[in-house]
Structures are given as C-alpha cells and as structure tokens.
C-alpha positions, -999 to 999 in steps of 0.1 A, spaced: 0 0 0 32 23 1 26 51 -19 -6 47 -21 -24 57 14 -18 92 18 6 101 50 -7 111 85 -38 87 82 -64 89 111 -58 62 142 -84 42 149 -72 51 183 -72 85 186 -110 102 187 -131 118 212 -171 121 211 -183 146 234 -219 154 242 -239 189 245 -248 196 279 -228 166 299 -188 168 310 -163 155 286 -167 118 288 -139 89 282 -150 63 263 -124 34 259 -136 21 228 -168 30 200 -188 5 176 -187 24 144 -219 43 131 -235 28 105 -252 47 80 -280 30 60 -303 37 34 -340 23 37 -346 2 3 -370 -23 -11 -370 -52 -29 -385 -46 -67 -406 -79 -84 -381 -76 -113 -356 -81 -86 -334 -50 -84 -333 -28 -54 -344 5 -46 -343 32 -28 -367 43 -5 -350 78 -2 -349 76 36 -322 64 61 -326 46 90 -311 53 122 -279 40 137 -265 31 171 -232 35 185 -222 16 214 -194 29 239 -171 14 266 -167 39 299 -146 29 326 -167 21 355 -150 41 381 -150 76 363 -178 82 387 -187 120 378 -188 108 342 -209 79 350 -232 99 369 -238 122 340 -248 91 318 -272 80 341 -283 112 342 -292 113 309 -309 76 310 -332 87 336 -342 115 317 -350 90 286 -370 72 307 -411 77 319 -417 105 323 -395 115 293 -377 148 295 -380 172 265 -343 177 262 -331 137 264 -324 138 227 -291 152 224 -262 165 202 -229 151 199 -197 147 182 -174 125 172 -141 132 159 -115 114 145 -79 130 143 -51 122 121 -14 108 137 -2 144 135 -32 160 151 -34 180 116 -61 158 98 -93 154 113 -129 142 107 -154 155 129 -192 139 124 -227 155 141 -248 131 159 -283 143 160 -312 134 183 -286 111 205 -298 89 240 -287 63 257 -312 35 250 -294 8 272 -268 3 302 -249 -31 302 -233 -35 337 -195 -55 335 -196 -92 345 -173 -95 373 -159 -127 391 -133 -127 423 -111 -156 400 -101 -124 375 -67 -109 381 -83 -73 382 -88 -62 345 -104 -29 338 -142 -30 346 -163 -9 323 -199 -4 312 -214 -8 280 -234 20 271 -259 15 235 -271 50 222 -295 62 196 -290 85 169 -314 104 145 -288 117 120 -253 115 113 -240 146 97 -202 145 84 -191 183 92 -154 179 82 
C-alpha cells in the first residue's frame, strides 16, 4: 500500500465524542456508526431506494469508576426514561484525528440517547482487568461536518 495511502492517516485510536450539555466523557472504545439507506426489494428483482435512512446506534465502553462521568450518563438515561424529558435527545460529536493531530474528521450526531446500560460481569477468579460499562445509544442523524 506504500505510496498509495496518503501520509498522516487517522488512528483508529485517537478520537473523542463529546456530548452537548454533559462533561467531557472517556469512552475506551466506539462501535462504528452505520449509516443505512431504507430500500425495497423490486418484483423484477433490483433494489431500490426508499430515499430515507434509517437510524444508527453507537455503542461505547466507559470505565466504571470515572464516577462524575458515570453519573452524567445516568443522568441522561433517567431522563429518557417515563416521564420522558424534553431535552433527552441530544447532540454530539465524534471526531477522529489524524497521527499528527493536523487531519481530522469531525461527524454530528443528531437526536442522540442512551437506549441501554450493560453493567460488566465480574468474578473474584479475575486478576483485576479494567471493569467498564457498556453504554448502546441512539442517533437520528449522522452529519459529516469535516
């Protein structure tokens, strides 16, 4: 691929998604977003577009003794449960930066919850490994912005 890949590519591991109204959060790891067009399945069997997109889900790993942090994302989950809060739907962003810190991609999520919390499974036999907890969230929209 030498010569190829333009230099300074963007590390999977260096990115940050931080969400309007709550403190900067640290997620140790992201699902990526998928973005999807709604289709349909034609008799003549093609495939077409229903001009819509669905919407996507992004899962994140937080370390389970950031306790402010995880007090602000439970926060949020109470306030998208019954009775729902106005403002649970929220913005956010993810960005993605280069090696260098020169390049980055920067994506809006719009109308963003959390829809589930997955608690870590924990056993005394395990030699202390990071616990974290699994937060799934919603999004509306995905908007690339750079």
């Amino acid at each position: 691929m030498k010569g190829v890949i333009q230099p300074d590519h963007i590390g999977r591991n260096k990115y940050e998604m931080t969400v309007i109204g709550l403190p900067p959060i640290v997620f140790t790891s992201l699902t990526g977003l998928e973005d999807e067009l709604q289709t349909t399945d034609l008799p003549d069997r093609t495939r077409a577009t229903g001009g819509n997109r669905g919407m996507a889900e992004i899962v994140g790993m937080h370390p389970a003794h950031h306790q402010l942090e995880e007090a602000a994302l439970e926060v949020w989950f109470r306030e998208s449960q019954d009775p729902v809060s106005p403002t649970y739907k929220k913005v956010a962003a993810l960005t993605m930066k280069s090696i260098s810190g020169l390049t980055v991609r920067t994506f809006t999520l719009l109308g963003m919850f959390p829809r589930k919390r997955k608690l870590p499974d924990v056993e005394m036999a395990n030699e202390g490994e990071l616990a974290q907890v699994e937060w799934t969230f919603s999004v509306d929209d995905i908007l690339p912005t750079t």
